[in-house]
FILOZA-534294 format. One record per residue (C-alpha): residue number from 0; residue in one letter; chain; x, y, z. Coordinates in pm, 1 decimal, always signed. Layout:
% residues N
atom seq:NUM; type:A; mol:A; c1:X; c2:Y; c3:Z
...
This chain:
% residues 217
atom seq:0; type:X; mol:A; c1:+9899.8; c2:+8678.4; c3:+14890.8
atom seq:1; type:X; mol:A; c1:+10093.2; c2:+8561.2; c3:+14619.2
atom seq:2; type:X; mol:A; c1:+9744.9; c2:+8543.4; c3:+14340.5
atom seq:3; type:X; mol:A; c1:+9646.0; c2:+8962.5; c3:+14490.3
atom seq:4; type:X; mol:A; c1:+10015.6; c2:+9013.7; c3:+14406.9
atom seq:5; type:X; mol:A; c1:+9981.0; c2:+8911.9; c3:+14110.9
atom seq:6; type:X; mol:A; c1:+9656.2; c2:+9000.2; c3:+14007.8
atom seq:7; type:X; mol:A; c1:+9787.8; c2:+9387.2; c3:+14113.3
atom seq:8; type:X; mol:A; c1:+10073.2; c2:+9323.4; c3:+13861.4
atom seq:9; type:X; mol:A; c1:+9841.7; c2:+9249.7; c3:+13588.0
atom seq:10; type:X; mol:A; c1:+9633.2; c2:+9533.3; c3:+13658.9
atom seq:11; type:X; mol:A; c1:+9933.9; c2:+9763.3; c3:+13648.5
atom seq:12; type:X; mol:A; c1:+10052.5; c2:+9628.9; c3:+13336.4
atom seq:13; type:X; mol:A; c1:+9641.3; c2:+9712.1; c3:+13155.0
atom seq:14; type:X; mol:A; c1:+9686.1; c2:+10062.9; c3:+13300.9
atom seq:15; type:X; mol:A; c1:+10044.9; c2:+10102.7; c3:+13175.1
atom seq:16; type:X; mol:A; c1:+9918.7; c2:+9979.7; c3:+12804.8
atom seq:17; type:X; mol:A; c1:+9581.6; c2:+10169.1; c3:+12805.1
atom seq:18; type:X; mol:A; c1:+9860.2; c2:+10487.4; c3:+12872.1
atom seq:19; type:X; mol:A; c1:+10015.6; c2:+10484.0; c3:+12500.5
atom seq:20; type:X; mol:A; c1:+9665.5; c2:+10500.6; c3:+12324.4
atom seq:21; type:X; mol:A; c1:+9567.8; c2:+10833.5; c3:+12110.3
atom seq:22; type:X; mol:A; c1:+9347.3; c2:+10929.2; c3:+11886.7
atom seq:23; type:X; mol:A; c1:+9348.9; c2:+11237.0; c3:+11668.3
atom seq:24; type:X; mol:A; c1:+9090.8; c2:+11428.3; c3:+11372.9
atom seq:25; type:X; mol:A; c1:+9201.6; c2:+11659.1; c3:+11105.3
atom seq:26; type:X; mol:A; c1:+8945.6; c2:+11834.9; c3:+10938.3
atom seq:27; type:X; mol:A; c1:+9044.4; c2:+12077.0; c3:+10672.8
atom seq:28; type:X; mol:A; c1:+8846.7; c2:+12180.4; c3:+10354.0
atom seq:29; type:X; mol:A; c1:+9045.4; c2:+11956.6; c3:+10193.7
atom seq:30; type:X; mol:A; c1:+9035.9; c2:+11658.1; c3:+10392.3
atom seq:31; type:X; mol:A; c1:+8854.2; c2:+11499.2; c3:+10709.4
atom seq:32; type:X; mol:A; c1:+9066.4; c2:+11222.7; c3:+10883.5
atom seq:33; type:X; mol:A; c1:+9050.4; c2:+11043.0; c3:+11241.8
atom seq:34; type:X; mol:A; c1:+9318.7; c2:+10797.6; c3:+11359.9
atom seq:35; type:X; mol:A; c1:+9364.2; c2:+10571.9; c3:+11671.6
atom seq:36; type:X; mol:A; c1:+9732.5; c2:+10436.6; c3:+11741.8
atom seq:37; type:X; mol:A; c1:+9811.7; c2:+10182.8; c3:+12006.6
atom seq:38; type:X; mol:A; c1:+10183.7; c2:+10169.9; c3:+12035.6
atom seq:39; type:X; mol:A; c1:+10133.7; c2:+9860.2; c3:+12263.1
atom seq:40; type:X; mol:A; c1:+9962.7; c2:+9672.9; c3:+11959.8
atom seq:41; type:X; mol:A; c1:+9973.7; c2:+9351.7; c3:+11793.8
atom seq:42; type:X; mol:A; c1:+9989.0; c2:+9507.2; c3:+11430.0
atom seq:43; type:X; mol:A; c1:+9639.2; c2:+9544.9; c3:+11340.5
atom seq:44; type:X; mol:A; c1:+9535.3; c2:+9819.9; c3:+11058.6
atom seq:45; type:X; mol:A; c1:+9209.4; c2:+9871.0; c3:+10982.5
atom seq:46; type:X; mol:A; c1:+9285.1; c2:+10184.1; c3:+10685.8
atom seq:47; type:X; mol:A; c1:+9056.7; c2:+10349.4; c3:+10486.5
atom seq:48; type:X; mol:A; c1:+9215.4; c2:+10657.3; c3:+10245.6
atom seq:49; type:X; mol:A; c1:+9037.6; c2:+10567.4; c3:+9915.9
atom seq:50; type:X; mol:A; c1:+9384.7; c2:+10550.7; c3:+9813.4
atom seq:51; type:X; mol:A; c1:+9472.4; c2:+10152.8; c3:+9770.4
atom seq:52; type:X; mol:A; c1:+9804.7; c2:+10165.2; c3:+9713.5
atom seq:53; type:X; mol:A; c1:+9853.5; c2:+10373.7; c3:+10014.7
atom seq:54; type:X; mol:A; c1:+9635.7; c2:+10183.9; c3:+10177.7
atom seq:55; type:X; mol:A; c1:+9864.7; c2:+9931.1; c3:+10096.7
atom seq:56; type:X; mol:A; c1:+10146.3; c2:+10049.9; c3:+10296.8
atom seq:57; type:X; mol:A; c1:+9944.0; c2:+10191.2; c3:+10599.2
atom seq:58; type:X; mol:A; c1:+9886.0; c2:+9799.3; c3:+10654.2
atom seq:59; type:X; mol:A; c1:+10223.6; c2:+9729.3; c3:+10625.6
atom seq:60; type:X; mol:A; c1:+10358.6; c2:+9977.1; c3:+10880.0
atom seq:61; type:X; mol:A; c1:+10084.3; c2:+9858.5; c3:+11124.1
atom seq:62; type:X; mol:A; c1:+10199.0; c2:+9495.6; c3:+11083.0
atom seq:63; type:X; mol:A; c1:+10582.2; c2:+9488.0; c3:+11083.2
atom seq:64; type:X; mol:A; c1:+10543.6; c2:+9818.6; c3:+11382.3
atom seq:65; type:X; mol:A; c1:+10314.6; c2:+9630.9; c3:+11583.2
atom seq:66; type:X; mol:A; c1:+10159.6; c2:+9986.6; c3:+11613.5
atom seq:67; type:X; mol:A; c1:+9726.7; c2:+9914.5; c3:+11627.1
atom seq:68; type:X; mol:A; c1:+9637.5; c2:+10175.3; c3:+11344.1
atom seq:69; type:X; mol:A; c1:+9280.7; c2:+10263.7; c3:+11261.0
atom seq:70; type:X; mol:A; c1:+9231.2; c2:+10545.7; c3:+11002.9
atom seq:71; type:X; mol:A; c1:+8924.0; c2:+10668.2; c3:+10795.2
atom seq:72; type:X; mol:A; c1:+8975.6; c2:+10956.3; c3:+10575.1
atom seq:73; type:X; mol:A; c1:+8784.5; c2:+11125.4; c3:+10341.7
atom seq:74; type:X; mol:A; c1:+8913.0; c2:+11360.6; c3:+10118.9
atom seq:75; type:X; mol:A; c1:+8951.7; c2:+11574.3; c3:+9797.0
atom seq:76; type:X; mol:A; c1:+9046.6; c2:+11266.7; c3:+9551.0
atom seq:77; type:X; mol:A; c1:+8813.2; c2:+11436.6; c3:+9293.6
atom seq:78; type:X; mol:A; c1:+9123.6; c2:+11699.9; c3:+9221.5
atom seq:79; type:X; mol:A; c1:+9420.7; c2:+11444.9; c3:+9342.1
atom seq:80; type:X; mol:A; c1:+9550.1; c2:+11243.8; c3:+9608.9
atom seq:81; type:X; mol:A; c1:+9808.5; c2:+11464.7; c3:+9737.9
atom seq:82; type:X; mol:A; c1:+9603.8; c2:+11619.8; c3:+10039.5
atom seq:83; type:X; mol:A; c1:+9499.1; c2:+11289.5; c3:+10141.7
atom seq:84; type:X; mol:A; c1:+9848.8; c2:+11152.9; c3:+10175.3
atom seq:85; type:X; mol:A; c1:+9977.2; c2:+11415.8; c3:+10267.3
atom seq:86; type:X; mol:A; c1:+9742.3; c2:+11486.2; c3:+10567.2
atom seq:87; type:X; mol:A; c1:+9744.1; c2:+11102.6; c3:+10610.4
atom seq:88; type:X; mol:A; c1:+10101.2; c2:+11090.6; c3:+10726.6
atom seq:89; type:X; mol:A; c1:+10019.4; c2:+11431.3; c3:+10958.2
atom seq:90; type:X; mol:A; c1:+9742.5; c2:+11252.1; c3:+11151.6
atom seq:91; type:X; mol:A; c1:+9940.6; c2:+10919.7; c3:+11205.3
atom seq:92; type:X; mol:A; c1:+10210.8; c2:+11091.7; c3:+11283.9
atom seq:93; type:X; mol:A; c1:+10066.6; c2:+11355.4; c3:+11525.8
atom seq:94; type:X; mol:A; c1:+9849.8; c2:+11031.9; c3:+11686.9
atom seq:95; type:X; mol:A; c1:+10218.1; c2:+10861.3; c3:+11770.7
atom seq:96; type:X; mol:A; c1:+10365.3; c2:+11186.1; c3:+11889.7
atom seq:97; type:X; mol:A; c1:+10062.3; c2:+11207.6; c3:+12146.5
atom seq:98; type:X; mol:A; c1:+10092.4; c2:+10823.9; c3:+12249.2
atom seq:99; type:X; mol:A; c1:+10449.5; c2:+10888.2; c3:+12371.1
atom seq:100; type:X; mol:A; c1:+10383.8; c2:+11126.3; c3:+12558.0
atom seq:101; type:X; mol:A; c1:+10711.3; c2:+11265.4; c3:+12713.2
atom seq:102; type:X; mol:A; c1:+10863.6; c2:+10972.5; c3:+12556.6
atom seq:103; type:X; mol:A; c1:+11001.4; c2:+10864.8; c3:+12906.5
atom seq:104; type:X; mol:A; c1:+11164.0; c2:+10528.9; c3:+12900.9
atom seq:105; type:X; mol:A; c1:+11130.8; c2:+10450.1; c3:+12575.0
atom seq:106; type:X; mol:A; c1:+11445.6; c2:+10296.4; c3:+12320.9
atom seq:107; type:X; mol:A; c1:+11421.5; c2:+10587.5; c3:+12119.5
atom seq:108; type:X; mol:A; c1:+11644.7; c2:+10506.0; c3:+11861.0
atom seq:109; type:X; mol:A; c1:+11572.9; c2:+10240.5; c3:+11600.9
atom seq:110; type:X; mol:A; c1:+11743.0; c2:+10073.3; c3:+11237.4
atom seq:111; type:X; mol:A; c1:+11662.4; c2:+9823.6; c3:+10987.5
atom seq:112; type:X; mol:A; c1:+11802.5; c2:+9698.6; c3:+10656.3
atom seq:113; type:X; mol:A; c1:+11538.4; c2:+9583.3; c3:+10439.8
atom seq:114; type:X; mol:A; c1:+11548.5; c2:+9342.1; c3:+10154.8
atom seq:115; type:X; mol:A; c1:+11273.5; c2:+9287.5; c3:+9886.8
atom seq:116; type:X; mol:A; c1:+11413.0; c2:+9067.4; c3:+9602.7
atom seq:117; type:X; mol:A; c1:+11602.8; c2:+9269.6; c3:+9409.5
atom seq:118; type:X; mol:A; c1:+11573.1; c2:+9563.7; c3:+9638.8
atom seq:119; type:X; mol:A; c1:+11782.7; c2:+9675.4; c3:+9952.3
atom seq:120; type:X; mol:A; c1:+11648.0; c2:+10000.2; c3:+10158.9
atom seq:121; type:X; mol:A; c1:+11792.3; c2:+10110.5; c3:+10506.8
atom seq:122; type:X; mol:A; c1:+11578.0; c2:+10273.8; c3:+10758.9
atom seq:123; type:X; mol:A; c1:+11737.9; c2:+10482.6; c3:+11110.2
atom seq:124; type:X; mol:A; c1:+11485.0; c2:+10653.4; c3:+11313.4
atom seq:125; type:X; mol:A; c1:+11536.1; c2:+10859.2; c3:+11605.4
atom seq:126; type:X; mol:A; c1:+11261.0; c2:+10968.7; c3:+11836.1
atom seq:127; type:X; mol:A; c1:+11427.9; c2:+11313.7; c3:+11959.3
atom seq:128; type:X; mol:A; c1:+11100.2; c2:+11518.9; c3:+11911.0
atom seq:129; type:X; mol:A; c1:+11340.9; c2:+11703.9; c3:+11645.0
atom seq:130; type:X; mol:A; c1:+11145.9; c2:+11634.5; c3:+11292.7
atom seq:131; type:X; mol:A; c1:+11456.8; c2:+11611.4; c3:+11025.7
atom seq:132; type:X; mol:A; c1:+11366.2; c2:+11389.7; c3:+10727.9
atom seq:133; type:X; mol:A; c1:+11648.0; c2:+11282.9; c3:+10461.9
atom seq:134; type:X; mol:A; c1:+11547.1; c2:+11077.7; c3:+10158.7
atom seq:135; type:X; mol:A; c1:+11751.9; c2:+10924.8; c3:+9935.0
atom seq:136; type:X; mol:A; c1:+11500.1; c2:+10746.6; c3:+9717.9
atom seq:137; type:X; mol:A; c1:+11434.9; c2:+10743.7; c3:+9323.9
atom seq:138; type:X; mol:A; c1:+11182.0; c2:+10601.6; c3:+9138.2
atom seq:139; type:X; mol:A; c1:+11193.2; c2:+10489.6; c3:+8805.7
atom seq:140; type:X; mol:A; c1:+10840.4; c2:+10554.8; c3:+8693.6
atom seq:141; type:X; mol:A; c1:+10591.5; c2:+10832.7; c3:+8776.4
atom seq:142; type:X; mol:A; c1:+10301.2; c2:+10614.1; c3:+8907.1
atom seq:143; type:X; mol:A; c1:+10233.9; c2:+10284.8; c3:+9094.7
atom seq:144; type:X; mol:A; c1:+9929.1; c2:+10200.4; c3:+9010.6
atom seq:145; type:X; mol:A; c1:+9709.2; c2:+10564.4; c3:+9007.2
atom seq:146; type:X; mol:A; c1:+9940.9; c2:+10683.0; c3:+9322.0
atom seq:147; type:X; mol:A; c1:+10190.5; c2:+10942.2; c3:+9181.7
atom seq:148; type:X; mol:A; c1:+10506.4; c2:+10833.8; c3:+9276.7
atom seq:149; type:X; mol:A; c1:+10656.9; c2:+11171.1; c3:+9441.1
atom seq:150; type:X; mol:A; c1:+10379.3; c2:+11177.5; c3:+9708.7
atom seq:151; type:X; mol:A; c1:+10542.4; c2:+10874.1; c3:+9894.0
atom seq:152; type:X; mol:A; c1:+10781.6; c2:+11162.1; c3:+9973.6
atom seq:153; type:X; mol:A; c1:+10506.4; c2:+11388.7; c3:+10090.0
atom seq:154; type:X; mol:A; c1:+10383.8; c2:+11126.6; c3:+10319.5
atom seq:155; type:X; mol:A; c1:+10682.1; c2:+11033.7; c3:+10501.8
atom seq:156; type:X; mol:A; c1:+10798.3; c2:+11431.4; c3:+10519.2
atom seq:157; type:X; mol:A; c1:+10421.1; c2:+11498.5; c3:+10717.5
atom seq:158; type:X; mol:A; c1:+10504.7; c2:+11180.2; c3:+10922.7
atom seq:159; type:X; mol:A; c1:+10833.6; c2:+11329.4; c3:+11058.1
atom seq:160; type:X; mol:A; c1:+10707.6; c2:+11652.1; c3:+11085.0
atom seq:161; type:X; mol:A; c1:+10422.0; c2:+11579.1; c3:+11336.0
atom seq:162; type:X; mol:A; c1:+10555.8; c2:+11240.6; c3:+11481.8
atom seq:163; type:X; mol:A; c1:+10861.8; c2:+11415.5; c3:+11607.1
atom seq:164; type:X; mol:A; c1:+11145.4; c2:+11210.4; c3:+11456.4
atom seq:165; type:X; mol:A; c1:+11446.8; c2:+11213.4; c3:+11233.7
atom seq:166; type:X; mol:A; c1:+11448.4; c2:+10965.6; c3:+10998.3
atom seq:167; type:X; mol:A; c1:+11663.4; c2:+10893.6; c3:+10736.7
atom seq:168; type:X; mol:A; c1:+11584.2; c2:+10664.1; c3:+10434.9
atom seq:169; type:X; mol:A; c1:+11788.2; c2:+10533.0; c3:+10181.0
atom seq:170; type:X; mol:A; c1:+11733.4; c2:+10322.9; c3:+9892.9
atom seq:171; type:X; mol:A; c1:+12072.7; c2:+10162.6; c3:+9818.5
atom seq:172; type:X; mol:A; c1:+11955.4; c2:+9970.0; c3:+9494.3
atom seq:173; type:X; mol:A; c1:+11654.9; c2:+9827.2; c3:+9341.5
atom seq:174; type:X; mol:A; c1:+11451.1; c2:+9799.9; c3:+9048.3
atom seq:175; type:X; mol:A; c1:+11070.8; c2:+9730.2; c3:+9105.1
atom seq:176; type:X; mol:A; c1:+10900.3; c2:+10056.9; c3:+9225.1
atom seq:177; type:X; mol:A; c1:+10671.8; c2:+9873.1; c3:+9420.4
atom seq:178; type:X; mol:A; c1:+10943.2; c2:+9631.6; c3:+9611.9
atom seq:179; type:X; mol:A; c1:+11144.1; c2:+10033.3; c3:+9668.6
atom seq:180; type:X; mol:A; c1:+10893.7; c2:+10191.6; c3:+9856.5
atom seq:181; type:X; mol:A; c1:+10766.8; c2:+9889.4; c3:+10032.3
atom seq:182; type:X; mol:A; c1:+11091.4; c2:+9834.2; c3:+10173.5
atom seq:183; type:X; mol:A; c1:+11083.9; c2:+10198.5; c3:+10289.5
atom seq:184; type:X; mol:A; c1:+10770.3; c2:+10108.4; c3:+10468.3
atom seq:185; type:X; mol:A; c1:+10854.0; c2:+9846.7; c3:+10642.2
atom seq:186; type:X; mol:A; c1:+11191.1; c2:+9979.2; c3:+10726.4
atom seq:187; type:X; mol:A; c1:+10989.1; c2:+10247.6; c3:+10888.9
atom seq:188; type:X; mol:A; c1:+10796.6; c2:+9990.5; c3:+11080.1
atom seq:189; type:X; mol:A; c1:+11092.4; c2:+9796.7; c3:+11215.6
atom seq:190; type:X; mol:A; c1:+11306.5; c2:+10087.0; c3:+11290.4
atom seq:191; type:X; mol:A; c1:+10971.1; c2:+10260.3; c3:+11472.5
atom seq:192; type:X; mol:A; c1:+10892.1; c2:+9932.7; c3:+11655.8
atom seq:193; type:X; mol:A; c1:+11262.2; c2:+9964.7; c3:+11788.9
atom seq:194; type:X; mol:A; c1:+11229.3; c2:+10296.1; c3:+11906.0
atom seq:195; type:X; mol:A; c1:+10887.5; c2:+10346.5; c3:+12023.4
atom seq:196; type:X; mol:A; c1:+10903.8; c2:+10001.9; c3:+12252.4
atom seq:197; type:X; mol:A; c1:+10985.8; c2:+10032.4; c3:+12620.6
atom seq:198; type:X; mol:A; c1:+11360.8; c2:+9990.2; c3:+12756.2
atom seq:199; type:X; mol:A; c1:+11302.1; c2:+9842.1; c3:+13082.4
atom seq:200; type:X; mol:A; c1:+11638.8; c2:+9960.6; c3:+13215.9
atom seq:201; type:X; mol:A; c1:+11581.0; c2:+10300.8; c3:+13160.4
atom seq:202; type:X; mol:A; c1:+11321.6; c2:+10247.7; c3:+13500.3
atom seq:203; type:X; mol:A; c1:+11074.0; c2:+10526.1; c3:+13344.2
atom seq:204; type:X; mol:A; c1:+11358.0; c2:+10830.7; c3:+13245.4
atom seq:205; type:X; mol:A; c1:+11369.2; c2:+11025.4; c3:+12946.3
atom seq:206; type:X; mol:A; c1:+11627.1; c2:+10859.9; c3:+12677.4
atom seq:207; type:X; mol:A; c1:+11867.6; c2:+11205.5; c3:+12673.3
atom seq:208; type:X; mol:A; c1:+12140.9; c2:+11355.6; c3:+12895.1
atom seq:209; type:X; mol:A; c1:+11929.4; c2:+11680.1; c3:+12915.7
atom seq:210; type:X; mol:A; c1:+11610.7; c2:+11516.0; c3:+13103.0
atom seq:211; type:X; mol:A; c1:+11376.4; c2:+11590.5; c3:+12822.5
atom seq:212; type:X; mol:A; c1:+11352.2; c2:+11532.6; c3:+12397.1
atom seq:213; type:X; mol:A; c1:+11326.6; c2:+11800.7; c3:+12153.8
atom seq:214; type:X; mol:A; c1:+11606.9; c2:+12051.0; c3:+12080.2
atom seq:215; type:X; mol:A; c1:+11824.9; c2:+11868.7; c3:+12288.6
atom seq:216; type:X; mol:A; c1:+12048.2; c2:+11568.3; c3:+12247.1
C-alpha cells in the first residue's frame, strides 16, 4: 500500500508540472517567433534571436528563473533589431502569462538586489495580471556591442505588457553598461522565480483578497 501510495503521489506531482507548460508563435511581417516556457524548470535556455547580446540575457533569465525557455525567432534584422526584441519580450512574456494560468496558489510577489562589481540594480515584481512597468535605468553609451542600448527598455516594457506584471527596476549605481543591464536581468529572474513558484500554504487559492488577479488587489 504504502509503494501505490506513493507511486500515485509521484504521478500527481508529473501531472501538476506538465500543468505550467506553454508554448506560443508570433508571426507578424516583421517577425516570426515560437517560445516554450516551463515554469517548473531547471533553467535551461536554448535562444535563438540572431541578436547575441540579447541572446545573452535570454540565457540569463532562464538560468537564475529556473524558467525552461526555448525561443527561435526570425526576424527583420536587415532594417534593425528593434522588432525582434521587441516582439521577443511579447512572446516570452505572453508564454508565462499562459503557464500561470489563473495564477492560483502561486507567491506572486517577488524582489532581488543585484550586485555586479561595481554595479547595484533592484528588481520587485508583482504578478497581479496588471502590466505597469517603471524603469529607472541609464546607460552611458548608445550600444553594447551592435544592440542599441534603448531597446533593453523596449524588451522589458513588451515583457510586462503581455506577462501580466508590474515590475519596477532600478539601477541605483554602476558604471559598466554591460554589468547594468545584466543585473536588470537577473534581477528579473530572481524576483520572477519568487513569484511565479508555488506557495504551498496558499492550498491552490488565488494570491488576492478579491478571488481573482487583474484589476484587483
Amino acid at each position: 500500500m504504502a509503494k501505490t501510495g506513493a507511486k500515485a503521489k509521484a504521478k500527481a506531482g508529473r501531472a501538476k508540472r506538465t500543468g505550467r507548460v506553454a508554448s506560443v508563435e508570433r508571426n507578424t511581417r516583421e517577425t516570426r517567433i515560437r517560445a516554450r516556457v516551463d515554469l517548473d524548470g531547471a533553467g535551461r535556455a536554448n535562444i535563438h534571436t540572431g541578436i547575441g547580446f540579447l541572446d545573452h540575457m535570454l540565457d540569463q533569465l532562464a538560468r537564475h528563473s529556473l524558467i525552461d525557455i526555448e525561443l527561435e525567432a526570425q526576424g527583420d534584422l536587415h532594417i534593425d533589431q528593434h522588432h525582434t526584441t521587441e516582439d521577443s519580450g511579447y512572446v516570452i512574456g505572453e508564454a508565462i502569462a499562459k503557464a500561470l494560468g489563473d495564477r492560483a496558489g502561486i507567491g506572486r510577489w517577488g524582489e532581488a538586489m543585484v550586485p555586479m562589481d561595481e554595479t547595484l540594480t533592484r528588481v520587485a515584481l508583482d504578478a497581479s495580471n496588471r502590466p505597469y512597468l517603471i524603469w529607472k535605468v541609464k546607460f552611458s553609451k548608445p550600444k553594447l556591442g551592435e544592440m542599441d542600448s534603448e531597446l533593453f527598455k523596449e524588451w522589458f516594457q513588451a515583457f510586462v505588457q503581455s506577462a501580466g506584471v508590474t515590475l519596477h527596476v532600478e539601477n541605483l549605481y554602476g558604471e559598466n553598461n554591460h554589468h547594468i543591464i545584466e543585473s536588470c536581468f537577473k534581477g528579473l529572474a530572481r524576483a520572477l522565480r519568487q513569484a511565479v513558484a508555488i506557495d504551498p500554504r496558499r492550498a491552490g487559492a488565488v494570491p488576492s483578497t478579491k478571488g481573482v488577479l487583474g484589476g484587483s488587489l
